[in-house]
LUMMARRO-802733 format. One line per 8 residues: number of its first residue (from 1); for each residue x, y, z of N, C-alpha, C. Coordinates in steps of 0.001 Angstrom, whole numbers, plus 500000, padded with zeros to 6 digits. Last residue first. Example, Ala and Ser with C-alpha at 12.3 -4.5 7.8 and 13.67 -1.06 7.14 Angstrom:
2) 512850:497750:507080:513670:498940:507140:512900:500030:507870 ~ 513190:494310:507800:512300:495500:507800:513200:496700:507800 $
***
This chain:
293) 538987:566255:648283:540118:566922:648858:541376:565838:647831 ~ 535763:566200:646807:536935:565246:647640:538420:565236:647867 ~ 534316:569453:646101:534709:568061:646108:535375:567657:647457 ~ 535480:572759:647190:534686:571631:646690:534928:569908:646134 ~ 536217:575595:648993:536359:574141:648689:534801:573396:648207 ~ 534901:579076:647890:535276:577978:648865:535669:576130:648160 ~ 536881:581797:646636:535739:580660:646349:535934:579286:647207 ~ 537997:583567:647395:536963:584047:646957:536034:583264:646918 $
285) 540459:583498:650441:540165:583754:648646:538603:583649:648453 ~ 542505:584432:652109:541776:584286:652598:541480:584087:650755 ~ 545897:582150:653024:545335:583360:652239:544009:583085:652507 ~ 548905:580910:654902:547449:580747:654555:546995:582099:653833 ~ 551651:579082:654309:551094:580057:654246:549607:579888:654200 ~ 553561:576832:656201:552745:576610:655454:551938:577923:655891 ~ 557503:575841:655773:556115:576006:656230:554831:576062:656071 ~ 560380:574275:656181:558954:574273:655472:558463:575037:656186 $
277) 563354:573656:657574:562583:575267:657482:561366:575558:656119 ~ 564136:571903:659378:563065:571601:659625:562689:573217:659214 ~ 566685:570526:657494:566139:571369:658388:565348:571858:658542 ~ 567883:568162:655568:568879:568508:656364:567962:569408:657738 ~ 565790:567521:653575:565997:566479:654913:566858:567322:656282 ~ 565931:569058:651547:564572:569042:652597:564840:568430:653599 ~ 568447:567936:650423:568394:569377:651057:567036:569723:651920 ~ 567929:565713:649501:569400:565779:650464:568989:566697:651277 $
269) 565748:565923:647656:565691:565093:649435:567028:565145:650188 ~ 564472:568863:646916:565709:567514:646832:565657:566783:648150 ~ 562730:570386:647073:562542:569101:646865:563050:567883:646957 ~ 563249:573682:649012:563457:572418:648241:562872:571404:647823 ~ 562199:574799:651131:563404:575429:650182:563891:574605:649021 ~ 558587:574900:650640:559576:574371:651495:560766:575327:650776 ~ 555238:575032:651547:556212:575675:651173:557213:575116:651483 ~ 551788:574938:651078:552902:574253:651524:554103:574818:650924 $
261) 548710:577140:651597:549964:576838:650840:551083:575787:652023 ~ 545613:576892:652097:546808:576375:652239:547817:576278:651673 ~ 543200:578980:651800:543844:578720:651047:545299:578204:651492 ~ 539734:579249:653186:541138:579540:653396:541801:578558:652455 ~ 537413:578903:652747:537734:580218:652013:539196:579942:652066 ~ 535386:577557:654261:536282:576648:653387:537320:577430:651956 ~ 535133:578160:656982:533714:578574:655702:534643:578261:654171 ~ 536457:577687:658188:535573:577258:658774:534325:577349:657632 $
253) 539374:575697:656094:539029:576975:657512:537231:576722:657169 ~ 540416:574923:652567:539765:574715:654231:539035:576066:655042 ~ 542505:573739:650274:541275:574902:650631:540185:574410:651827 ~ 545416:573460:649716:544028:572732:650054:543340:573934:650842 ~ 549041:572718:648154:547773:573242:648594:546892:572854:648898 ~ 552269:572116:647664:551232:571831:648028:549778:572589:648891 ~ 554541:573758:647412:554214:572055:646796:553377:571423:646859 ~ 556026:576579:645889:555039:575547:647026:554922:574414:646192 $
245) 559116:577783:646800:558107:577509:645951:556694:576655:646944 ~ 559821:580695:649274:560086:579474:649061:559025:578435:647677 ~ 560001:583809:649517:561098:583262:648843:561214:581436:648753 ~ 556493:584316:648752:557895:584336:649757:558954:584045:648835 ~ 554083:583021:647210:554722:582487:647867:556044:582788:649127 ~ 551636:584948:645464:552644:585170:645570:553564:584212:647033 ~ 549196:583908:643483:549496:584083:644926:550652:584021:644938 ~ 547321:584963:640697:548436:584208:641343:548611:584542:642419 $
237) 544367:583879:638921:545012:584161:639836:546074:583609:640145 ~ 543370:582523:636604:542674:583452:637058:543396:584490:638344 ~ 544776:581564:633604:544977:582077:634465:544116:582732:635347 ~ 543108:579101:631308:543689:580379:631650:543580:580641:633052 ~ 542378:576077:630641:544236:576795:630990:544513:578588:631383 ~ 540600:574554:630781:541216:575334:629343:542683:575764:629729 ~ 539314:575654:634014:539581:575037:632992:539435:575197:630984 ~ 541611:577919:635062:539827:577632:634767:540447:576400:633841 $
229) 543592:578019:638018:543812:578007:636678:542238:577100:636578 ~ 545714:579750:640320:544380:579381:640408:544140:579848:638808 ~ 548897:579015:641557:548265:579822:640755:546449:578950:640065 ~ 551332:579991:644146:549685:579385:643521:549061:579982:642857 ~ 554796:580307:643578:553500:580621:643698:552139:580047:643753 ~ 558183:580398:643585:557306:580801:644292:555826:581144:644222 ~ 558600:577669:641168:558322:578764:641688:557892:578909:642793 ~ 558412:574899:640982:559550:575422:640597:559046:576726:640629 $
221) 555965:574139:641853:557194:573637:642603:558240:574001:642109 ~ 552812:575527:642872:554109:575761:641395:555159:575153:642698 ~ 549772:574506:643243:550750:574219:643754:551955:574476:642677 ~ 546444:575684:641901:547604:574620:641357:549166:575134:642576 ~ 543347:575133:642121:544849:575631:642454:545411:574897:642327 ~ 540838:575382:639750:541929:574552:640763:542745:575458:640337 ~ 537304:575956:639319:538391:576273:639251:539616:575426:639934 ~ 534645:575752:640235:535435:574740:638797:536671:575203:638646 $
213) 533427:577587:642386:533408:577780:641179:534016:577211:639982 ~ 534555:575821:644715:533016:575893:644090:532888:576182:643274 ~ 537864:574608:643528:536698:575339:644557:535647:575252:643839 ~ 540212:571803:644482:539481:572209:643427:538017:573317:644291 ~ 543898:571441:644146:542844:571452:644955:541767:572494:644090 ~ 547393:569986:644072:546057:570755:643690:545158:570926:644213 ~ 550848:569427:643762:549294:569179:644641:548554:570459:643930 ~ 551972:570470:641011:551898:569488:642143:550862:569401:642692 $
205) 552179:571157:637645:551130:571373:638591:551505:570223:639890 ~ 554419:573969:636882:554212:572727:636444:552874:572382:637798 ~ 554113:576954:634860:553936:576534:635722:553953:574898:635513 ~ 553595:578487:632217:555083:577875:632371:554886:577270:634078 ~ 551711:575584:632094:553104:576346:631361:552467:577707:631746 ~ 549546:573841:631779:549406:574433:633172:551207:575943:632694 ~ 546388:572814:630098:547853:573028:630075:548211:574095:631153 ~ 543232:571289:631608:544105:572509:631392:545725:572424:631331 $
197) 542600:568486:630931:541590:569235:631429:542319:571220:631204 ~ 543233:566289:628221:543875:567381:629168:542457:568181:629780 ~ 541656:562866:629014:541392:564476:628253:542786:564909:628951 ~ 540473:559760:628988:541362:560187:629507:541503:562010:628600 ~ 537836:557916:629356:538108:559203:628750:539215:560233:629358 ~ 538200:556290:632186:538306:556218:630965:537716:557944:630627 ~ 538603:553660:635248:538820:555411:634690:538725:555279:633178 ~ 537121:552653:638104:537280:552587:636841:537657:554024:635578 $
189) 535398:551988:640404:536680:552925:640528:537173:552645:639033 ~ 533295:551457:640095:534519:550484:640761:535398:550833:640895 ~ 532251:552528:637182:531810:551756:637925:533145:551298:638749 ~ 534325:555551:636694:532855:554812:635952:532891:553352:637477 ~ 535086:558750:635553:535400:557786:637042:534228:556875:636820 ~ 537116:560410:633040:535901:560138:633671:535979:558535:634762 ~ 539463:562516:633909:539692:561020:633311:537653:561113:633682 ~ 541923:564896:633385:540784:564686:633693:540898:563251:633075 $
181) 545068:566686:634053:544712:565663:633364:543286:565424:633788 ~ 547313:569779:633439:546069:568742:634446:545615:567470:634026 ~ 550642:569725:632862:548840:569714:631966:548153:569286:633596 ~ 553135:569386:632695:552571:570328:632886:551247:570309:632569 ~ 554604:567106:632402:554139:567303:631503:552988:568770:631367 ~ 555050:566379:635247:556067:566211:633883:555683:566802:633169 ~ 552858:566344:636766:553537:566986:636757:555042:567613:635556 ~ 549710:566086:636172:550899:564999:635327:552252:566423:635440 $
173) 547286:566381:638803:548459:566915:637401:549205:565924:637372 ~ 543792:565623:637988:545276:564981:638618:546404:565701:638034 ~ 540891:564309:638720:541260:565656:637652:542959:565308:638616 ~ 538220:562136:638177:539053:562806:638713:540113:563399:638255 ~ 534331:562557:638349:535912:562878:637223:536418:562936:638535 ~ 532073:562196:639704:532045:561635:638489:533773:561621:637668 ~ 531354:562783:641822:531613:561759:642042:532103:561469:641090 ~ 530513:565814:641742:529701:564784:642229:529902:563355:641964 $
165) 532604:567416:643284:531684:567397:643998:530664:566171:643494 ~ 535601:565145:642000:534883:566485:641351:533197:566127:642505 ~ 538441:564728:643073:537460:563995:642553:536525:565297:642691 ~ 542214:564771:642370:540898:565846:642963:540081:564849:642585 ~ 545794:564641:643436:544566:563974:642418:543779:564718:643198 ~ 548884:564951:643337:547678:565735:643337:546398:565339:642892 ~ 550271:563450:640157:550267:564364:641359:548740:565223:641991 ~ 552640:561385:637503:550976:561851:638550:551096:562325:639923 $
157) 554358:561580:635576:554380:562024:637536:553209:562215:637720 ~ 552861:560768:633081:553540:561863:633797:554103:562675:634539 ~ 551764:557261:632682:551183:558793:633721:553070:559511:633358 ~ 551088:555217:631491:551391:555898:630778:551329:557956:631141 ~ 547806:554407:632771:548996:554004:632476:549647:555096:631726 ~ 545231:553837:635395:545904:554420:634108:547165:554230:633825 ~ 544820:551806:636849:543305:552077:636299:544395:553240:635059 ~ 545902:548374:638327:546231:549394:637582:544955:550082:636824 $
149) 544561:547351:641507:544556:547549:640046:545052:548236:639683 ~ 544720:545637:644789:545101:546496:643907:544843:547052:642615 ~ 542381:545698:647655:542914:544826:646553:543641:545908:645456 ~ 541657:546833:649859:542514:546743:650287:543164:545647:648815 ~ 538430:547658:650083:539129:546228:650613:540487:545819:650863 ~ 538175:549502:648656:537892:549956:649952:538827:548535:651169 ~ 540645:549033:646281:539442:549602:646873:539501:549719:648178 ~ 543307:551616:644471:543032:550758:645894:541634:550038:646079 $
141) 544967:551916:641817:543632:552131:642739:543436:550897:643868 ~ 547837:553632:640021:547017:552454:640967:545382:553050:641514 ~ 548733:554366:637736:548439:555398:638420:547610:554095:638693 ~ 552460:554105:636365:550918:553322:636541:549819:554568:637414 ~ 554716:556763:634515:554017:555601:635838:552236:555474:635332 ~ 557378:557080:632458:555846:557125:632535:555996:556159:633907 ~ 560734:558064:632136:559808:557167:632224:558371:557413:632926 ~ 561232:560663:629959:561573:560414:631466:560539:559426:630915 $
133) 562223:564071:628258:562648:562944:628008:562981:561763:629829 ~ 562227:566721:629146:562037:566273:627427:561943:564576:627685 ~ 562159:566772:631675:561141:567129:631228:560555:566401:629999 ~ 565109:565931:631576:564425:565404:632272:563128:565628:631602 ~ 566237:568014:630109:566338:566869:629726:565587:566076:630351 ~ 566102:570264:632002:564843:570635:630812:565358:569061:630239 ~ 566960:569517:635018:565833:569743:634997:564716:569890:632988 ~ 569863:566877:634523:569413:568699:634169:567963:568575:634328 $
125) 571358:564640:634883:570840:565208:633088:570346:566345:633235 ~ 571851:564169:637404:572357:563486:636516:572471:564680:635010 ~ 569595:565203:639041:571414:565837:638878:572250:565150:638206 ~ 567462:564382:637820:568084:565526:637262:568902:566016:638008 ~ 567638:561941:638591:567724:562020:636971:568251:563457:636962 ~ 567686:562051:641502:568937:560915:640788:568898:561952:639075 ~ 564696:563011:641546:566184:563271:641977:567260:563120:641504 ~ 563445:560298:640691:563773:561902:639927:564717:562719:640328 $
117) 563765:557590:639298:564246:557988:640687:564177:559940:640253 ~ 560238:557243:638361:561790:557160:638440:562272:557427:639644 ~ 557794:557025:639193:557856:556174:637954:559198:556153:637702 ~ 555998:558234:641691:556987:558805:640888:557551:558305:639814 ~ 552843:557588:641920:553757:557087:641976:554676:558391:640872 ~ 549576:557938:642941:550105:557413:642001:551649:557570:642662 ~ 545964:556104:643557:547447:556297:644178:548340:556616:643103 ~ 542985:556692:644845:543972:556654:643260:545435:557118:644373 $
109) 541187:554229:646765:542132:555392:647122:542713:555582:645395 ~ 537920:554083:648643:538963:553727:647785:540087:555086:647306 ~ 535143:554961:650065:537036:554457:650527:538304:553933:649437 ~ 533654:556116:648467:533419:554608:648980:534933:554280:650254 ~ 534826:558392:647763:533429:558492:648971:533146:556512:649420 ~ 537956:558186:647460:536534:558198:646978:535688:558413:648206 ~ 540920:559789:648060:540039:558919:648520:538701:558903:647956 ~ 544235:560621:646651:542703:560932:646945:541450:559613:646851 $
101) 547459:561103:647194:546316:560204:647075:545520:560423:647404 ~ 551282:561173:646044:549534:561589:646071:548715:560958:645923 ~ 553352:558591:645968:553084:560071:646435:551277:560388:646617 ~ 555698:556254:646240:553974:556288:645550:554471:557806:646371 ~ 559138:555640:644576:558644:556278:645120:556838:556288:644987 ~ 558925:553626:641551:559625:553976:642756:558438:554905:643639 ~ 556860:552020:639836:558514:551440:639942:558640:552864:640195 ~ 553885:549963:641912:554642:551263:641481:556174:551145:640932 $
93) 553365:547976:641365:552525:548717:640663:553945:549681:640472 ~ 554060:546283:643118:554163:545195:641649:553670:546519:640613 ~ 553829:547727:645342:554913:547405:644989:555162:547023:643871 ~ 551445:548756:647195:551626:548903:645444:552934:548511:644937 ~ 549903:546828:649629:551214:547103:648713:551111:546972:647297 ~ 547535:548692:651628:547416:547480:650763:549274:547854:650258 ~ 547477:548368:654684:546287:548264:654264:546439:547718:652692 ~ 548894:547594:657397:549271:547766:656005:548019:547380:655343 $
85) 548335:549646:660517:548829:548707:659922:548762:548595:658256 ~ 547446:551097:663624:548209:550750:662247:548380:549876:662070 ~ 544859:551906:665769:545479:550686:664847:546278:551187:663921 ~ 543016:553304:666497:544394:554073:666680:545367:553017:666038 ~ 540094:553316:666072:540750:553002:667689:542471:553106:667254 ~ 540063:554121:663772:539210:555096:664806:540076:554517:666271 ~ 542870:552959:662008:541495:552993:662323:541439:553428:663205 ~ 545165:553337:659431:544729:553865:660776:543698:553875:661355 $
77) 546818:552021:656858:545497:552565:657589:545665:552121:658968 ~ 549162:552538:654151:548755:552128:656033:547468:552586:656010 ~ 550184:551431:651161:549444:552219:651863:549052:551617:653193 ~ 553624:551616:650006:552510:550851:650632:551236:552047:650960 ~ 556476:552045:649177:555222:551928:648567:554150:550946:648459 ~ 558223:552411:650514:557758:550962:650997:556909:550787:649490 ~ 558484:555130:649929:559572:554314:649635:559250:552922:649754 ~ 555647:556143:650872:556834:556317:649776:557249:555196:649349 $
69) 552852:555424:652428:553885:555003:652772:554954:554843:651482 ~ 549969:557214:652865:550703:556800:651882:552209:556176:652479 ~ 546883:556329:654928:548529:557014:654758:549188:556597:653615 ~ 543928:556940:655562:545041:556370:654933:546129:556854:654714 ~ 542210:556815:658930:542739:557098:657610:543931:556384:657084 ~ 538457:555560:659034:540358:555519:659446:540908:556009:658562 ~ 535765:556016:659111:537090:557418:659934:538580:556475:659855 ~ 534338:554766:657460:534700:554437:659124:535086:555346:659515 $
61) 534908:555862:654855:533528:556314:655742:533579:556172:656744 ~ 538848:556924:654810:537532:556196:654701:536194:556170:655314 ~ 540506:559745:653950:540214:559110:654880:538668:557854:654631 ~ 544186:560752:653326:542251:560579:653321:542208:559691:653990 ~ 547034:561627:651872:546429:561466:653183:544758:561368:652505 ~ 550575:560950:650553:549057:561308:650318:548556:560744:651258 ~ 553287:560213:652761:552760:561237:651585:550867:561658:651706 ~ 556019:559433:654757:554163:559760:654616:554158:560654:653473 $
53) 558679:557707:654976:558221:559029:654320:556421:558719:654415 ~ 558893:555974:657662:558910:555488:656552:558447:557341:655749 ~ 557518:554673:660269:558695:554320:659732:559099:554392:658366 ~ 555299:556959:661241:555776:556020:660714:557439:555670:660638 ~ 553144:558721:663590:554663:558541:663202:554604:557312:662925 ~ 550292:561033:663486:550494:559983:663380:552242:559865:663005 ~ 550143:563613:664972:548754:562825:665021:549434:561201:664776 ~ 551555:566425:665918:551871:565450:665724:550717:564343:665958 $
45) 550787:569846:665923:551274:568623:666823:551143:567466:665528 ~ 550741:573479:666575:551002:572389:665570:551341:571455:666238 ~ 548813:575809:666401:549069:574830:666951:549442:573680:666344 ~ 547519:578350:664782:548802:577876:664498:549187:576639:665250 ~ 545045:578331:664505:545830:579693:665558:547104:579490:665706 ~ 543729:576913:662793:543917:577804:662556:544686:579107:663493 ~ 546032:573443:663509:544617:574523:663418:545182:575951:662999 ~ 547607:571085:661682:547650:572126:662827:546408:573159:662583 $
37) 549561:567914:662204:548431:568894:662126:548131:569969:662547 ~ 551200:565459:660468:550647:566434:661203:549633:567009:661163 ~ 552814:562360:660160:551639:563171:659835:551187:564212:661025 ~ 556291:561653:660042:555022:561529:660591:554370:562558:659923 ~ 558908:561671:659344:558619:560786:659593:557010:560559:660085 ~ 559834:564160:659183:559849:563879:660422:559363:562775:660605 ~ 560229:564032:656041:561322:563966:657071:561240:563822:657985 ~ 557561:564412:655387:558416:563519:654861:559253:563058:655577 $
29) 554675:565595:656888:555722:566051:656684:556812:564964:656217 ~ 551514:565864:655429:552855:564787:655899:553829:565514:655820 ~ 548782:567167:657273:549474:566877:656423:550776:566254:656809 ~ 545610:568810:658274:546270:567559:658046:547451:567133:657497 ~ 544101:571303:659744:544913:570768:658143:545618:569669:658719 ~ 541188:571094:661514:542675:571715:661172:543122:571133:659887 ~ 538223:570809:661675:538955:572352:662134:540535:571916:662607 ~ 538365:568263:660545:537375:568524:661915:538339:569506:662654 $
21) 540222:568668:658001:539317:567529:658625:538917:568351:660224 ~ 542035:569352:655365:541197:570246:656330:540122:569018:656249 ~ 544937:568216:654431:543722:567681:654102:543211:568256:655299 ~ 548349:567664:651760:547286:568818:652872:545835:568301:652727 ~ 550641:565699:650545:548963:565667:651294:548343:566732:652140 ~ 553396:567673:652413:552576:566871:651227:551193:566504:652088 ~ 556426:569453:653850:555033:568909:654235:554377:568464:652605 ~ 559481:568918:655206:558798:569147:653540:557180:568301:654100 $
13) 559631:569828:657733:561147:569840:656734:560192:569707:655210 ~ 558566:572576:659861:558441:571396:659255:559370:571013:658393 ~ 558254:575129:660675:559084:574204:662155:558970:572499:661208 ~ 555784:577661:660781:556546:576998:660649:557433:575395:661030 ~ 552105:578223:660106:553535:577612:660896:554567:577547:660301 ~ 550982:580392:659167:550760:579777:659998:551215:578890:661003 ~ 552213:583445:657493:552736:581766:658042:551636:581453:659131 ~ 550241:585021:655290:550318:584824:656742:551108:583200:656660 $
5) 549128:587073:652823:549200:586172:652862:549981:586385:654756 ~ 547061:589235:650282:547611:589077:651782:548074:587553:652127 ~ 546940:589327:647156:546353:588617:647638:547592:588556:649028 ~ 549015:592145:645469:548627:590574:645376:547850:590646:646693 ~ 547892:594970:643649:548238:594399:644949:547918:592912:644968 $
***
């Protein structure tokens, strides 16, 4: 018997960044142009609207948070009194689309980036030509200040980044390439010892999220499922999705058991755009959240 599962909501076109902050989930929906949110009894509203796709979400020690801004490829911040505005531009960094982003405990942000047009490539050339054969991205860092750096190169679709409970690794899938990736995290936000942490096949890894016991979920975007992988690569669990894949996960609720799935019918941006039928499954699981979301 798989693992019980529950919509919590529906009514979204493609949600990203999932982030459990002061009893609800957090996340971007692409298409509506804004960041949502919704608690555990399903209430879903609307926190922040841009001009622009929202992706990766956190937040700095002040409380403002950060927004990923796609296509601008910018990052916004939002301070406690309700301010927007442009906190820093990865433009010279990123070549297209920025996506996933996890925040340090200082405020600093790993940003990375789609590195093509991906869409474009694989209705061009096919999902296994693509795989075999695609341009690498930068994987940026923000600090707290709002200055830029390149800290890795030679990324895979970086996706999903995690920072580990004590500050030290951050762990990221290279979606292309199906692997997790680990890096050690050194002075300033500084990355080196770049490793595979776990080969992720036949699954590829989107958003992620890491529990008490060292384990991560992994988000399957070409399947219906989550699949919770040790490090090395073996399998500990799959969660069965519905008929939609997921794209994104995060481990929350009050005792940090609950298991967020993001779900949509798509990726393609023709077809996520057209109707607001994402949603997002919850499961109850074994091992609570750890680290920096």
């Amino acid at each position: 018997m798989g693992r019980e599962t529950r919509v919590l909501t529906g009514g979204i076109y493609f949600g990203e960044g999932p982030r459990w902050r002061d009893g609800r989930l957090w996340f971007s929906d692409f298409y509506a142009h804004a960041v949502k949110s919704v608690s555990l009894a399903g209430d879903l509203r609307t926190e922040v609207e841009i001009d622009d796709q929202p992706s990766g979400l956190g937040w700095m020690p002040d409380g403002s948070l950060l927004i990923v801004s796609m296509t601008r490829r910018q990052v916004l911040r939002r301070t406690p009194d309700g301010k927007l505005g442009l906190h820093a531009d990865l433009s010279h960094i990123a070549t297209f689309h920025c996506n996933d982003m996890v925040v340090d405990a200082a405020g600093g942000a790993y940003v990375g980036n789609f590195g093509f047009d991906l869409d474009t490539a694989i209705q061009q050339r096919g999902v296994p030509d693509v795989l075999a054969d695609h341009p690498t991205a930068k994987l940026a860092y923000v600090t707290p200040g709002g200055q830029t750096r390149v800290v890795a190169e030679d990324m895979h679709f970086p996706n999903g980044p995690v920072i580990t409970p004590d500050g030290k690794t951050l762990i990221l899938g290279e979606t292309l390439a199906a692997v997790l990736t680990a890096f050690d995290i050194g002075p300033n936000g500084d990355l080196s010892n770049r490793r595979v942490w776990a080969p992720t096949s036949p699954a590829v890894p989107d958003g992620i999220c890491l529990d008490a016991d060292g384990a991560i979920w992994v988000a399957n975007p070409i399947a219906p499922q989550c699949v919770r992988i040790a490090k090395g690569g073996e399998v500990l669990e799959i969660i069965e999705t519905g008929g939609q894949p997921c794209f994104a996960c995060m481990l929350g609720g009050e005792d940090g058991e609950t298991l967020f799935m993001v779900v949509a019918d798509s990726s393609d941006h023709g077809e996520a755009a057209k109707a607001a039928t994402g949603k997002i499954l919850v499961a109850t699981v074994d091992s609570r959240r750890a680290g920096r979301p």
